[in-house]
C-alpha positions in Angstrom: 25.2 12.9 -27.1 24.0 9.2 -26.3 20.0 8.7 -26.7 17.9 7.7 -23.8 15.8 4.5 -23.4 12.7 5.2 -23.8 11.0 4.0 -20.4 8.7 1.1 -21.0 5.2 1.3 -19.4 4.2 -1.4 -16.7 0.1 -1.7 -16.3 -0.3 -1.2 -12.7 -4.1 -1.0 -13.2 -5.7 -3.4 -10.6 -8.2 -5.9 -11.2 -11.0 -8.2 -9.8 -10.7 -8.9 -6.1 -7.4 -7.2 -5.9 -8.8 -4.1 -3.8 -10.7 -4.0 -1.0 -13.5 -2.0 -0.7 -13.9 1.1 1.4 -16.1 -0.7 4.1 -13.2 -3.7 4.2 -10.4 -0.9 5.2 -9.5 0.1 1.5 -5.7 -1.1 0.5 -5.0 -4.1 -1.6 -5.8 -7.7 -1.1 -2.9 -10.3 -0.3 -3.5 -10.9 -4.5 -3.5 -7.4 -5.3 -0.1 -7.0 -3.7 1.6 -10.4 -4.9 0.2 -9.2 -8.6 1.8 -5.9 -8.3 5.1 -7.1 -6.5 5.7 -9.4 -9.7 4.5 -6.8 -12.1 7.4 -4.6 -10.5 9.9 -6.2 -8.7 8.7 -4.4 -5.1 8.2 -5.9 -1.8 4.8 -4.4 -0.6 3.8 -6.2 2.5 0.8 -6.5 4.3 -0.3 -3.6 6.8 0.3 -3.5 10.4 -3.5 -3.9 11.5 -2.8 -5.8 15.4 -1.3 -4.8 18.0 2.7 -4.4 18.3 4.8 -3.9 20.4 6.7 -0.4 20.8 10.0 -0.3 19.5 9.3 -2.7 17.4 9.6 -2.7 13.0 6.1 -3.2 12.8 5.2 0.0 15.0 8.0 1.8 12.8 6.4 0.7 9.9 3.1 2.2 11.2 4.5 5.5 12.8 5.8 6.3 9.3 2.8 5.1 7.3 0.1 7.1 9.3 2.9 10.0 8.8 3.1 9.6 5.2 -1.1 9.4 4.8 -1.2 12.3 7.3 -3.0 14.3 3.9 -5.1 11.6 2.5 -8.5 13.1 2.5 -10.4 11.0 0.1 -13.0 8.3 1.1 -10.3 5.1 1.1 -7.4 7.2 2.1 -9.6 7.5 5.1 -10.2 4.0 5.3 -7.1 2.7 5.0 -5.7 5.0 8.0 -8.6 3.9 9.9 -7.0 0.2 8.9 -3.8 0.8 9.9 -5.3 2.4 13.3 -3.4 5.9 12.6 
């Protein structure tokens, strides 16, 4: 049997004004997202916060975020649904 690569561990740990606070709408900052994008190679983008129109990617983008976060029950899962208007 071949042997498996071990999987090399990426520090996603967030830092200094990378996070926005609870009272801000919880959710990364436009750093916080660029610093983890390079870290891993992802495209996170910014959340849909204004108005869009139906049909549109952006309101597809939120109709399956506020599905997904449907659960979140802690203090900036909260927050960031109330951010994405959900």
């Amino acid at each position: 049997m071949a042997k498996r690569k071990a999987k090399t561990k990426v520090n996603l740990s967030v830092g200094r004004g990378e996070k926005r606070s609870v009272k801000q709408g919880a959710g990364l900052t436009a750093k916080g997202r660029r610093k983890y994008n390079r870290k891993t190679g992802s495209n996170l983008k910014a959340p849909v916060t204004g108005k869009v129109k139906k049909g549109s990617k952006a309101a597809g983008r939120r109709k399956s975020f506020c599905a997904r976060s449907k659960g979140w029950t802690g203090e900036r899962g909260k927050a960031a649904r109330r951010r994405w208007k959900c």
